[in-house]
C-alpha positions as CSV (number, residue, x, y, z in Angstrom):
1,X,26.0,8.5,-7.1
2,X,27.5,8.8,-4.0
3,X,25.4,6.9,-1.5
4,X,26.5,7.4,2.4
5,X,24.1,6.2,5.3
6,X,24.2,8.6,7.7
7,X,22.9,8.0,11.2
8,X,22.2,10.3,14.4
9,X,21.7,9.5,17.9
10,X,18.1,9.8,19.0
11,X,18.9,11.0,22.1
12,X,20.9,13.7,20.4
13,X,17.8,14.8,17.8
14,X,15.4,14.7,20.7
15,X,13.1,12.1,18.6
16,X,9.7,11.3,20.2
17,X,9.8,7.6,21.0
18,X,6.3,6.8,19.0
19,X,8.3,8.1,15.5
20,X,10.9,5.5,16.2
21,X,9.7,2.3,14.6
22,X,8.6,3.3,11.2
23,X,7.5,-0.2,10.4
24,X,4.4,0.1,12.8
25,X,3.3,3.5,12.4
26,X,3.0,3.3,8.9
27,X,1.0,0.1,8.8
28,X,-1.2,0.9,11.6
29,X,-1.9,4.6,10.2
30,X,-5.3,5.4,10.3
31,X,-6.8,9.2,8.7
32,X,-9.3,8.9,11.5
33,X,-6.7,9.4,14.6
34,X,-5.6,12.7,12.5
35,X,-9.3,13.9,11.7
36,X,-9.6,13.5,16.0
37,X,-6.6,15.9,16.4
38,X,-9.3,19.0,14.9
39,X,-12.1,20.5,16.6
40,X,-14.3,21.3,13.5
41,X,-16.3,24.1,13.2
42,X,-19.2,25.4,15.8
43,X,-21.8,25.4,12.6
44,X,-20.3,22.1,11.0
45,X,-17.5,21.3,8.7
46,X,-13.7,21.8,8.7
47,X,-12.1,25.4,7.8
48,X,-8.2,25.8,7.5
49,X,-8.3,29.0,9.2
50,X,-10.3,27.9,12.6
51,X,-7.9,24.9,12.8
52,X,-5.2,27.0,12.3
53,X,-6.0,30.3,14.2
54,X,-9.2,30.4,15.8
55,X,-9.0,27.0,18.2
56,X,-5.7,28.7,19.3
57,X,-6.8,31.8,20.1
58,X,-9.8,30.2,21.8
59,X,-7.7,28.0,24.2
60,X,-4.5,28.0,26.1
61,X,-2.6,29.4,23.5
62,X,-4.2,32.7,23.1
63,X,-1.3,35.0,24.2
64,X,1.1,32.7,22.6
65,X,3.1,34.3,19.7
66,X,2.1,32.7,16.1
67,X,4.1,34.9,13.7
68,X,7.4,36.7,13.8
69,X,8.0,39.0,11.3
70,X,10.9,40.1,10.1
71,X,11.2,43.2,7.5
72,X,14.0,44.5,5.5
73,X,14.5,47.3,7.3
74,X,15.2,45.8,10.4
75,X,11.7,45.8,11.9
76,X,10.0,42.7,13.9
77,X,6.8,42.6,14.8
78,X,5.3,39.9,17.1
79,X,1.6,38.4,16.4
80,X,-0.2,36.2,18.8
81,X,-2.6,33.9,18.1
82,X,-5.6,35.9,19.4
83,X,-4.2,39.2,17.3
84,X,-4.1,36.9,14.2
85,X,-7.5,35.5,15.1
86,X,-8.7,39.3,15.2
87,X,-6.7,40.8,12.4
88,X,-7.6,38.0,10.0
89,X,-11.5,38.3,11.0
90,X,-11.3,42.2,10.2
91,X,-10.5,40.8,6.5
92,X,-13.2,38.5,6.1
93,X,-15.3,41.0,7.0
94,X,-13.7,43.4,4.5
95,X,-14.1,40.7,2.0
96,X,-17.9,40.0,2.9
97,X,-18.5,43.9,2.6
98,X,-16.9,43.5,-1.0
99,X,-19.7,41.0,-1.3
100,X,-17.3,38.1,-1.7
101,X,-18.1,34.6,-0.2
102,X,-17.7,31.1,-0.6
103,X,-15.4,30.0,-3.9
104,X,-14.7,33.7,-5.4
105,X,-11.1,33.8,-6.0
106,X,-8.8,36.4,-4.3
107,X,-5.2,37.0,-5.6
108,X,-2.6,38.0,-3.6
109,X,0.9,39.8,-5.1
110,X,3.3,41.0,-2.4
111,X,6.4,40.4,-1.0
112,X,6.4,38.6,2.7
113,X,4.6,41.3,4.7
114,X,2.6,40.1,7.9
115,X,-0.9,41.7,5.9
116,X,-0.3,38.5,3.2
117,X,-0.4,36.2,6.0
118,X,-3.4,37.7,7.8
119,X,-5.3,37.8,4.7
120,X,-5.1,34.3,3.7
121,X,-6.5,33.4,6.8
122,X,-9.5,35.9,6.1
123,X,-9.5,34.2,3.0
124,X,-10.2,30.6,4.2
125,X,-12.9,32.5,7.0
126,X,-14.5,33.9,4.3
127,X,-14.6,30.3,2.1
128,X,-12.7,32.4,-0.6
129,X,-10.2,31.1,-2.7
130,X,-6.7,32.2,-1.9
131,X,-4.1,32.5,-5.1
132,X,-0.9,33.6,-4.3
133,X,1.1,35.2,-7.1
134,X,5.0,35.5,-7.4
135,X,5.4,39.1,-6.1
136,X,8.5,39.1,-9.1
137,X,6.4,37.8,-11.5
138,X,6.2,40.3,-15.0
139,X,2.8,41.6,-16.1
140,X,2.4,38.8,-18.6
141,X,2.3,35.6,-16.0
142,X,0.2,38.0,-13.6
143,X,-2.3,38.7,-16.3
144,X,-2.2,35.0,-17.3
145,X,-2.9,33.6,-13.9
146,X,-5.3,36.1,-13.0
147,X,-7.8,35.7,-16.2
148,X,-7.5,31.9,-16.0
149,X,-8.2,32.0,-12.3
150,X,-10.8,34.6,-12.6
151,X,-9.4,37.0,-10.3
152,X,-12.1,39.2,-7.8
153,X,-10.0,40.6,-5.5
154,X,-6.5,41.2,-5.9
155,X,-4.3,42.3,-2.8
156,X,-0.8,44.0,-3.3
157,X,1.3,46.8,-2.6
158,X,1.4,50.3,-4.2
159,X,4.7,49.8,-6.3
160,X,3.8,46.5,-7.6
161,X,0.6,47.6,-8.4
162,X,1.7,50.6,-10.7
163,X,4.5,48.7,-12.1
164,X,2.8,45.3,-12.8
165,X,-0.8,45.4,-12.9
166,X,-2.5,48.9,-13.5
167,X,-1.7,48.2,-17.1
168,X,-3.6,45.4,-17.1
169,X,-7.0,46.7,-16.1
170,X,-8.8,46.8,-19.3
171,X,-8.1,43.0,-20.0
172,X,-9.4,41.9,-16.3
173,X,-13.0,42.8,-16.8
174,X,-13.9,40.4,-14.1
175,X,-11.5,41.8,-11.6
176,X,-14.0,44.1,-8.8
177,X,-11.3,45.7,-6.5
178,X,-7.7,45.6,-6.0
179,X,-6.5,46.0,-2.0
180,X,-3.7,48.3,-1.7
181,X,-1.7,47.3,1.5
182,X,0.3,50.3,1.5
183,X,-2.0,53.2,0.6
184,X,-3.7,55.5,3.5
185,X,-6.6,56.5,1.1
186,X,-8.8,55.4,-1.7
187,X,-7.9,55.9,-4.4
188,X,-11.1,54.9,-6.9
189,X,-13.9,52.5,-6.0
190,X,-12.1,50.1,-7.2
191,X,-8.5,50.2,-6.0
192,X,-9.3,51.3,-2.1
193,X,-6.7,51.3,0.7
194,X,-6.8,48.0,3.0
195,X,-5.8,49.8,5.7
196,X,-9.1,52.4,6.1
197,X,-11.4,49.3,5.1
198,X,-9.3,47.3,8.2
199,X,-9.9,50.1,9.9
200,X,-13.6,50.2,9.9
201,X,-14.2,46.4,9.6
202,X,-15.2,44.5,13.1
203,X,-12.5,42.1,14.4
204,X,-15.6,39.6,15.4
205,X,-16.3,36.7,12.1
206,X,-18.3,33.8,12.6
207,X,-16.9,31.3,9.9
208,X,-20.3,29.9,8.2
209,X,-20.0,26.2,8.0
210,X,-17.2,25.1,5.3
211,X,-17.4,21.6,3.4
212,X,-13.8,19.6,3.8
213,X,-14.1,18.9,0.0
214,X,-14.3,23.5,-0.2
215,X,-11.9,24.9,-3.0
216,X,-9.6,26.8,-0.5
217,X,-6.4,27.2,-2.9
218,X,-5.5,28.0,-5.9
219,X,-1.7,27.3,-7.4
220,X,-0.1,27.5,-10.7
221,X,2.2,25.3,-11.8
222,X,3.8,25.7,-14.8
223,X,4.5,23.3,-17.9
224,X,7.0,22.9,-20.9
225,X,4.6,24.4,-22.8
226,X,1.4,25.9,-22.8
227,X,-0.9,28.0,-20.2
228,X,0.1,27.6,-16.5
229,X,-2.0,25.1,-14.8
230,X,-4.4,25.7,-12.0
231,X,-4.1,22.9,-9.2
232,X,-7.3,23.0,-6.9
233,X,-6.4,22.3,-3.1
234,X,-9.3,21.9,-0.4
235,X,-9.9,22.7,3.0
236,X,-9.3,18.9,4.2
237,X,-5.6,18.8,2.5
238,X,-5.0,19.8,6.4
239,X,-5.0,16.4,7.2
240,X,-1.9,16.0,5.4
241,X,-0.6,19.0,6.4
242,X,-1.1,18.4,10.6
243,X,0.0,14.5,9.7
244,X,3.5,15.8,8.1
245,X,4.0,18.4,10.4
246,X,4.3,15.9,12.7
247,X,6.0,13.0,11.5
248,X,8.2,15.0,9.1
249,X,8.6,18.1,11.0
250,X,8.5,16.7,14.3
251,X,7.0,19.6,16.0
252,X,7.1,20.4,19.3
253,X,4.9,23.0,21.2
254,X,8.0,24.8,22.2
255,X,9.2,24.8,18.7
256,X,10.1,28.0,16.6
257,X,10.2,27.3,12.8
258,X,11.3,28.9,9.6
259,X,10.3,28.3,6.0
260,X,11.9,30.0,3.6
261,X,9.8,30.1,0.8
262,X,7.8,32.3,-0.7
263,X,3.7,32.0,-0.3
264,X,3.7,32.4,-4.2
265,X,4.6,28.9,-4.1
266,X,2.7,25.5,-2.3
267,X,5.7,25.3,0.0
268,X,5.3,28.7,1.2
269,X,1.4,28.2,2.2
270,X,1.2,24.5,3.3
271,X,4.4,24.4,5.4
272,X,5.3,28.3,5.6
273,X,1.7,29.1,6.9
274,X,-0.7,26.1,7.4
275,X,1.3,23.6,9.1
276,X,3.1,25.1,11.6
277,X,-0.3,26.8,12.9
278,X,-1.9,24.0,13.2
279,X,0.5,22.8,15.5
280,X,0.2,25.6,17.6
281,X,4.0,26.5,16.6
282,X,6.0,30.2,16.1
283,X,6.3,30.8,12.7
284,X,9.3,33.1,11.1
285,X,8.8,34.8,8.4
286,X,11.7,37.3,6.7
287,X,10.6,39.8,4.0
288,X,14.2,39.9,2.9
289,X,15.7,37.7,0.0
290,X,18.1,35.3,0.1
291,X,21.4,36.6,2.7
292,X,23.9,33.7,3.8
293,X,25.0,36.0,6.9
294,X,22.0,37.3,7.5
295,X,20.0,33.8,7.2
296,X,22.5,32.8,9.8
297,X,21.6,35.1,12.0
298,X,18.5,34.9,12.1
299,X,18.8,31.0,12.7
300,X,21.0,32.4,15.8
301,X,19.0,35.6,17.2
302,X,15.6,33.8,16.4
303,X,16.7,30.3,18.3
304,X,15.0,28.3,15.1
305,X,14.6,24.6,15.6
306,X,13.5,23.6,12.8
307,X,14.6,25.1,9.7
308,X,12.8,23.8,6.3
309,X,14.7,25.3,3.0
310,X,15.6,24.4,-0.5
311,X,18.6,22.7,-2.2
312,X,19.1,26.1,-4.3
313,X,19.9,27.8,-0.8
314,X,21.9,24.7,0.6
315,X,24.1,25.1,-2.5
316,X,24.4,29.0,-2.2
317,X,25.5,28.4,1.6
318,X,28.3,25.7,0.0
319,X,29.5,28.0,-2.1
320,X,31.2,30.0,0.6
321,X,34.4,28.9,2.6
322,X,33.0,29.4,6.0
323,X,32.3,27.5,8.9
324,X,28.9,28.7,10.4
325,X,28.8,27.1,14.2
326,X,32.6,29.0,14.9
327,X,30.7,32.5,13.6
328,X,26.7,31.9,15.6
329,X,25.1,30.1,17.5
330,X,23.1,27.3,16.2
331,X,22.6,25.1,19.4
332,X,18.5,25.6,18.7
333,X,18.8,24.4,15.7
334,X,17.8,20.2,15.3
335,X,16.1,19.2,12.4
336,X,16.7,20.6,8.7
337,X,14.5,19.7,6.0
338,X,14.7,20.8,2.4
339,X,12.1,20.6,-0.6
340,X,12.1,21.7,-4.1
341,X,14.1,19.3,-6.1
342,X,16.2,16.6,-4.9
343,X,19.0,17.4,-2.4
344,X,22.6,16.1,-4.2
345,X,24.4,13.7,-1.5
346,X,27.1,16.1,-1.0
347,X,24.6,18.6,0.7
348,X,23.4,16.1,3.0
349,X,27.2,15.3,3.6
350,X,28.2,19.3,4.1
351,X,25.4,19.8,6.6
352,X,26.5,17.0,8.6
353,X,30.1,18.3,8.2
354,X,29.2,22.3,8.7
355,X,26.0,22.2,11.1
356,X,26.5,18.9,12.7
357,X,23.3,17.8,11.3
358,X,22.2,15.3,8.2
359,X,19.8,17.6,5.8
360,X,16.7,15.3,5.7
361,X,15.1,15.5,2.3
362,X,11.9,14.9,1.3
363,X,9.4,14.7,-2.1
364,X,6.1,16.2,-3.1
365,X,4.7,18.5,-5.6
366,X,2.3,21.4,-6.2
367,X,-0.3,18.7,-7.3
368,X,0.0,16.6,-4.4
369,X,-0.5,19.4,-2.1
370,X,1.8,17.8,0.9
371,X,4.7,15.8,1.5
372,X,4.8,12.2,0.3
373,X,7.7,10.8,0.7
374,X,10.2,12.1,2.9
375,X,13.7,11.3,5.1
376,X,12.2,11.0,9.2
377,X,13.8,12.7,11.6
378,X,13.9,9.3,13.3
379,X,15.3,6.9,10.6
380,X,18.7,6.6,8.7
381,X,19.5,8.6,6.0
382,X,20.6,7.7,2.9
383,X,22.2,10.7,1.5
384,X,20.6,11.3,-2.3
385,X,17.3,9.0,-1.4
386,X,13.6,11.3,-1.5
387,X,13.6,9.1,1.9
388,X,10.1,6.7,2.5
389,X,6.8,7.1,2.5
390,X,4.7,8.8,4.9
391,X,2.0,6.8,6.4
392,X,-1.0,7.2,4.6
393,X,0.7,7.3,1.2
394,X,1.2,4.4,-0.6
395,X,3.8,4.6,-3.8
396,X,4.6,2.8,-6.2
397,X,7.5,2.4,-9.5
398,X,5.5,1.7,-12.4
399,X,6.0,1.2,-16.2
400,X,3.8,1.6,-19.4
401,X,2.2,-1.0,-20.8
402,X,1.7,-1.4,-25.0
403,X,-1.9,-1.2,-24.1
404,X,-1.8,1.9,-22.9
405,X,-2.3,0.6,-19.2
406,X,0.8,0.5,-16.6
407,X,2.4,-2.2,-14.7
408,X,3.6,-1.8,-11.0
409,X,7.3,-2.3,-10.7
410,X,8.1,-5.5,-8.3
411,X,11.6,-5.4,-6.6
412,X,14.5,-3.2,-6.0
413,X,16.6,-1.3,-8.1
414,X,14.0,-1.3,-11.2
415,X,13.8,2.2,-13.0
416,X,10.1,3.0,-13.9
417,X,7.8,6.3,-13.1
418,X,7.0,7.5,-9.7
419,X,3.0,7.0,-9.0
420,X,0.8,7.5,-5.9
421,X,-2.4,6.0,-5.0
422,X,-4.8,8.4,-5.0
423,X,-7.3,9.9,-2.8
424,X,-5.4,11.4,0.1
425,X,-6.6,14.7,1.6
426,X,-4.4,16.8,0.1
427,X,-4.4,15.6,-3.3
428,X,-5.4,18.2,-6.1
429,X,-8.8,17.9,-6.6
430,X,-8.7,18.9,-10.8
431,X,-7.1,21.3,-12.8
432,X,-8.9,24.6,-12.9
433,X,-11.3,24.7,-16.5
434,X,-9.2,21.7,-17.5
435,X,-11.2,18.3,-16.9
436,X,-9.5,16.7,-19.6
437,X,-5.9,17.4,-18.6
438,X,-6.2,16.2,-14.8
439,X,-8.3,13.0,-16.0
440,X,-4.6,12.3,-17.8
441,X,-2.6,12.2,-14.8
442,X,-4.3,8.7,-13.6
443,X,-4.1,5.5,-14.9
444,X,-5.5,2.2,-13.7
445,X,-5.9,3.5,-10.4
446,X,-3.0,5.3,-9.4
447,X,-1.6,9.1,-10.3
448,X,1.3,9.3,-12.7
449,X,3.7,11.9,-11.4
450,X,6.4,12.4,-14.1
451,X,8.9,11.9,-12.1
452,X,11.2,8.8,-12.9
453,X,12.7,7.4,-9.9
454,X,13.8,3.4,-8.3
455,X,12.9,1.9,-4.6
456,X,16.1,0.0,-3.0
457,X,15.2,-3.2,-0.9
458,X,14.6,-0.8,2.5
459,X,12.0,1.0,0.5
460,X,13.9,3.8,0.2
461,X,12.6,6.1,-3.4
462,X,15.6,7.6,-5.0
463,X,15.3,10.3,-8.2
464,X,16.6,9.9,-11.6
465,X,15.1,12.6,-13.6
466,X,11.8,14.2,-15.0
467,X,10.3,11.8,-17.4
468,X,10.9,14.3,-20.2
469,X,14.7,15.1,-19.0
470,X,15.9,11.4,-19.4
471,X,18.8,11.4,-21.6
472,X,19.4,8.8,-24.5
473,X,23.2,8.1,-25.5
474,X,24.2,5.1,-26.9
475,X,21.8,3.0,-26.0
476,X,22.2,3.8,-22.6
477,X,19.4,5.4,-20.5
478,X,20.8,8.5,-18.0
479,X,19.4,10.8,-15.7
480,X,20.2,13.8,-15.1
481,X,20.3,14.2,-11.3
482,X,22.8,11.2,-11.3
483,X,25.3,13.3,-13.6
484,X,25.2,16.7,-11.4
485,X,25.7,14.9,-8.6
486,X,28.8,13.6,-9.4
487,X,30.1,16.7,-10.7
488,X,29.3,18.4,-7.2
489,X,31.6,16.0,-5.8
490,X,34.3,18.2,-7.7
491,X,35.7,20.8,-4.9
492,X,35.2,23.6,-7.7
493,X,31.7,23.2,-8.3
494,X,28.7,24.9,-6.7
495,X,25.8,23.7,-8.8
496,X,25.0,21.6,-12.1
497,X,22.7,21.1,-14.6
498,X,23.1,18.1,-17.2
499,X,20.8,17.7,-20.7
500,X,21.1,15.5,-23.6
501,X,22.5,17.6,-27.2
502,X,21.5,15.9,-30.0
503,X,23.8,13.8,-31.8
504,X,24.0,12.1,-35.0
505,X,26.6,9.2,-33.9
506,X,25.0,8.3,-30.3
507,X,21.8,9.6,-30.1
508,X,22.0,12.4,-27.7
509,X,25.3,13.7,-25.7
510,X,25.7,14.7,-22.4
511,X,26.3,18.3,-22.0
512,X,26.8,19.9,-18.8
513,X,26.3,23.4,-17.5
514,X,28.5,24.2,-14.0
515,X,28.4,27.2,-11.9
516,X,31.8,27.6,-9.9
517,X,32.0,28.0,-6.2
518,X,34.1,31.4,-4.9
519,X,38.1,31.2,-5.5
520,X,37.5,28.9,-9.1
521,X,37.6,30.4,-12.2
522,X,36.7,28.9,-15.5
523,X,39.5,27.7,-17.7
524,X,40.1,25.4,-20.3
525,X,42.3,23.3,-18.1
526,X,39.3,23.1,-15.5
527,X,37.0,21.8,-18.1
528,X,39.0,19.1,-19.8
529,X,39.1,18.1,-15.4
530,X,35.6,18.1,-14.7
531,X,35.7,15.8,-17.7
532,X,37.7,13.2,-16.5
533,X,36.5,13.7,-13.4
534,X,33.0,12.8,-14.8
535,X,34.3,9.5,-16.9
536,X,36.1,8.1,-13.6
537,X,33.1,8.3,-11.5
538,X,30.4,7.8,-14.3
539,X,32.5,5.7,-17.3
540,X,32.8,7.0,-20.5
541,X,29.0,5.8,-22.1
542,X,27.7,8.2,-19.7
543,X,29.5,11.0,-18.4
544,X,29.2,14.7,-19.6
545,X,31.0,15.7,-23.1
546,X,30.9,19.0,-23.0
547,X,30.5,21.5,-20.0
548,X,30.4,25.1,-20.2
549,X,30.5,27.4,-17.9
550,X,27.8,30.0,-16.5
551,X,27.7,32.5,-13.7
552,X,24.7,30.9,-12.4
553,X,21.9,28.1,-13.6
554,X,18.6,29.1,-14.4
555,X,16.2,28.0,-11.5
556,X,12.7,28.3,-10.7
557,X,11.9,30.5,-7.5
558,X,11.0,27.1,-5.9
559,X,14.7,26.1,-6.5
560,X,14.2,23.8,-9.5
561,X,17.3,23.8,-12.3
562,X,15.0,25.0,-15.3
563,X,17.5,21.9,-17.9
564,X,14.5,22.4,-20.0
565,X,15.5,26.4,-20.2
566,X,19.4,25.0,-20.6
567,X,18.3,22.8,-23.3
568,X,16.0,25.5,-25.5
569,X,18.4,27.9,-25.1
570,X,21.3,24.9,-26.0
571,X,19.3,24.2,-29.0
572,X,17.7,27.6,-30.1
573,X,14.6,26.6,-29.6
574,X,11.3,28.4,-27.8
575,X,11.8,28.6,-24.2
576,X,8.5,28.3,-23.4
577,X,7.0,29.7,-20.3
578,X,9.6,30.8,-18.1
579,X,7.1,33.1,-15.5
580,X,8.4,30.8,-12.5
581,X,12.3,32.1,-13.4
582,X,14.2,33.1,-10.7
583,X,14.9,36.6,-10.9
């Protein structure tokens, strides 16, 4: 793998002098200082949405703008603090009319409109349990997620309510009322307009007092196999969230930040909602899908700072032969972070070459709620590491033991599994009706996260696969990560996803799957030179065999290659639950 350390000047990144020495912060850490940044509820406790909204709105920020929306159609619409405060307390008080309160689950199934980001807030007022859905999700994974998270409320749009989920109905008996964001009238007493219920609801909500340990979200995550899990959040994972927003993030009050992703995913409510609130920032958020010009533009027009997006957009933007910073202006923009799987070295290398900035990566996952590990704005970058560990976090490489225990890993360079202490703030709390299953993801004391990964002597964590994507070949052990990110070293290739085809002389063989970038076409000639390519860089034990050719890899909406999809479909075999697809 191409490893490149990649330094900026601080002056140049505008780095706050206490996120310098890494070394100190991180030993003399304490969750305390971070609990002192909130002010905690008038009546007792700790509720997302007061830290988030209300403590704004009730202090020097109150005509400062929160969100900045962004529609399809070319509308934008400003929110301040004080309107969110006042928009999202007209929907608790819709809710508490409903006669929901404190743990009843509402679901939410739209695309980005500025009502999904109000209501969560009412949500977290209300001590409701916020569960955002895919809005591209198919009936089947709605109707899934919905009976195994015992739906009460559901809040979506007209269209996706006729197309997705009024079939459903009669097999969501527990399901009271569905929130139509769209419609101007009821239309039953069960699927009534949010707008006249908005309408008629008071804009004043007095948050009752919420326990830190609260259920406050509800994600699904999705397996191999098998039912999509439910991974509890509560309302103190904010901790995390206010301690990453600043040491990851690096926000400033003057700030103005955009996440791309999607609510339906953790990324798209702890860092496209939560975080950037509680710093008192300007959040953007674009209903539209994925543009390149248009993302650009809005980086330009919207004079974003820091921009937080995924490897599977990074790679769409490297597909085109285009210099951005001779087209717009980017001089906001300082710090860009990407999450979803890990970023291949030559992204890091383009964004330095194409935006004058490294791409800082970082690691985390729906169960942990929050960043982990990640690259600091203030530190060198290793280009293909996950980066360090926040403070806070302490991680580990471990291996299995025959007994059934695990061993940690001591010194560098030693492949094992990925684990975390437990216990932090945002750590999932269980799996929803699924004791058994979250008791299995700790052992002796630490939380096993699948993920299969080495720490180099500067304590740098750097990926090597999913536990159950490691490929076997001749006696040689190979991730996959290692293999695609070679390949993208090739000037033809936009993206690449490797998995091991059964074999009877070596085991398993290395098969690739390459997507081309714009002006490469696939050939037989270009295949026998990815080939070769792949045994210069890699040797021959390990480099790909095979590669085929597709239009495009199948990815998760979160950005994740899907090699598992690869392989089933490889090997003819059930692909399994594929609700998270990108469409």
């Amino acid at each position: 793998m191409k490893r490149k350390r990649i330094e900026k000047r601080l002056e140049d990144l505008k780095v706050r002098p206490h996120l310098i020495d890494y070394e100190k912060i991180y030993k003399e850490f304490q969750w305390e200082e971070v609990a002192s940044q909130f002010e905690g509820l008038p009546g007792g406790g700790l509720n997302i949405a007061h830290e988030a909204i209300d403590r704004h709105a009730n202090g020097v920020l109150v005509h400062k703008t929160a969100l900045v929306w962004l529609g399809e159609d070319g509308q934008r619409r400003e929110f301040t603090f004080m309107q969110m405060k006042q928009e999202s307390n007209k929907f608790a008080n819709v809710l508490r009319s409903l006669g929901l309160s404190k743990g009843d689950r509402v679901f939410t199934l739209s695309t980005r409109l500025p009502e999904l980001y109000i209501a969560a807030m009412g949500v977290f007022k209300n001590r409701s349990v916020l569960c955002p859905l895919f809005s591209q999700f198919g009936p089947e994974p709605i109707l899934q997620r919905m009976v195994r998270g015992d739906a009460k409320v559901l809040l979506t749009t007209k269209s996706l309510f006729e197309k997705k989920v009024r079939p459903l109905l009669d097999q969501l008996p527990q399901l009271e009322v569905v929130l139509l964001i769209d419609a101007q009238e009821d239309e039953s007493e069960k699927v009534r307009s949010l707008a006249r219920l908005m309408q008629k609801a008071s804009d004043v909500f007095e948050i009752l007092p919420t326990d830190p340990e609260d259920m406050s979200l509800l994600h699904f995550t999705s397996g191999t196999t098998g039912m999509p899990k439910g991974v509890v959040h509560v309302h103190k994972a904010i901790y995390m969230h206010w301690m990453s927003g600043r040491y990851v993030l690096d926000l400033y009050p003057e700030d103005i930040y955009w996440c791309t992703a999607d609510p339906g995913w953790v990324t798209g409510t702890s860092y496209g909602m939560i975080t950037p609130w509680l710093h008192g920032i300007t959040n953007i958020v674009s209903e539209a899908e994925f543009d390149a010009q248009q993302w650009y533009k809005i980086l330009q027009d919207e004079k974003v700072s820091i921009w937080y997006t995924a490897p599977t957009a990074i790679r769409r933007l490297m597909r085109l032969d285009f210099d951005p910073l001779k087209t717009y202006d980017l001089s906001s923009l300082r710090l860009v972070q990407s999450v979803g799987e890990p970023l291949n070295p030559e992204a890091v290398i383009w964004g330095m070459e194409k935006l004058k900035l490294p791409i800082h990566d970082n690691w985390w996952q729906t169960e942990t709620g929050g960043i982990m590990i990640a690259n600091l704005i203030s530190q060198p970058i290793w280009s293909g590491s996950m980066g360090r560990p926040l403070p806070g976090v302490e991680a580990a490489i471990v291996q299995k033991k025959e007994n059934g225990g695990i061993a940690e890993i001591i010194g560098p360079y030693k492949e094992g599994e990925l684990a975390l202490k437990p216990g932090g703030p945002s750590m999932f709390r269980g799996y929803l009706h699924d004791e058994e299953r979250y008791e299995k993801c700790f052992v002796d004391g630490w939380y096993l996260t699948g993920d299969l990964a080495y720490k180099d002597e500067e304590g740098y964590f750097w990926f090597i696969g999913r536990a159950d994507d490691i490929i076997k070949t001749s006696g040689h052990m190979v991730g996959p990560f290692e293999v695609e990110s070679i390949l993208m070293e090739h000037p033809s290739v936009a993206e690449a996803g490797a998995i091991g085809k059964p074999d009877p002389m070596v085991g398993q063989l290395v098969k690739a799957f390459v997507s081309l970038k714009e002006g490469f076409e696939p050939s037989e000639e270009l295949r026998r030179e990815l080939i070769g390519f792949g045994r210069k860089k890699l040797g021959v034990a390990i480099a790909p065999k095979e590669i085929e050719f597709l239009p495009s890899l199948p990815k998760t909406r979160s950005g994740k290659i899907m090699r598992r999809l690869l392989k089933a479909r490889e090997m003819g075999l059930p692909e399994g639950d594929i609700s998270t697809l990108e469409a």
